[in-house]
N, C-alpha and C positions, 0 to 999 in steps of 0.2 A: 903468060904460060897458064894452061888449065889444069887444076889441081887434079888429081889422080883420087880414082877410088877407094885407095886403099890408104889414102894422104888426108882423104876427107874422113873415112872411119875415124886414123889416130887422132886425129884433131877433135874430133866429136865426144872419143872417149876422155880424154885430157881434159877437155873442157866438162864434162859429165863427171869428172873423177873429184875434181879440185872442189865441184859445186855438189857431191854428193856429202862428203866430209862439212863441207859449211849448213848443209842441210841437216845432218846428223846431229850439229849441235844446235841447230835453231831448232830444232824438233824437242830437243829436249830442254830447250828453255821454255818456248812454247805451246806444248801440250796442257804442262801445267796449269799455265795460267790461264788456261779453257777448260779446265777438270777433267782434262784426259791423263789416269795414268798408267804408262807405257813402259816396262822393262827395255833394258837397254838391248836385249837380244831381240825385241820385238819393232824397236824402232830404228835398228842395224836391219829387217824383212820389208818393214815401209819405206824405207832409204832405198832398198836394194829393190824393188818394187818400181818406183818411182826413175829411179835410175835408170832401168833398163826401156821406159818407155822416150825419158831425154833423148839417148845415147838412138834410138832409133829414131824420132821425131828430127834429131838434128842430120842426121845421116841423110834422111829423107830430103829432109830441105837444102843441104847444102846440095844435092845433087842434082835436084828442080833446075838453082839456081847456076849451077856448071853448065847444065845441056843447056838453058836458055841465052848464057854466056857464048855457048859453041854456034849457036844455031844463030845469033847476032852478028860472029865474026866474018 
């Protein structure tokens, strides 16, 4: 069965969501120790920054990979 447009969004943000939170905190263990420092309201803008180009980057490609899927069967 070929996953659905709107099957491949939720899956992409899900997957964006879980790794934006893991991001959040490696951010703020690791700024640091590169003499970056970042408020936490500022590194909740570069999460959310970063996030929004995932959540499209994966969207993009899981849907490459669906039409090439289609056009295979």
């Amino acid at each position: 069965m070929i996953q659905s447009r709107r099957h491949s969004l939720i899956e992409a943000c899900t997957n964006t969501a879980i790794g934006y939170g893991i991001n959040l905190v490696m951010q703020m263990v690791i700024f640091p120790i590169f003499g970056l420092h970042v408020s936490f309201k500022k590194n909740i803008g570069i999460g959310l920054a970063f996030t929004g180009v995932s959540v499209a980057r994966q969207y993009v490609i899981r849907r490459w990979f669906t039409k090439k899927t289609e056009v295979a069967s």
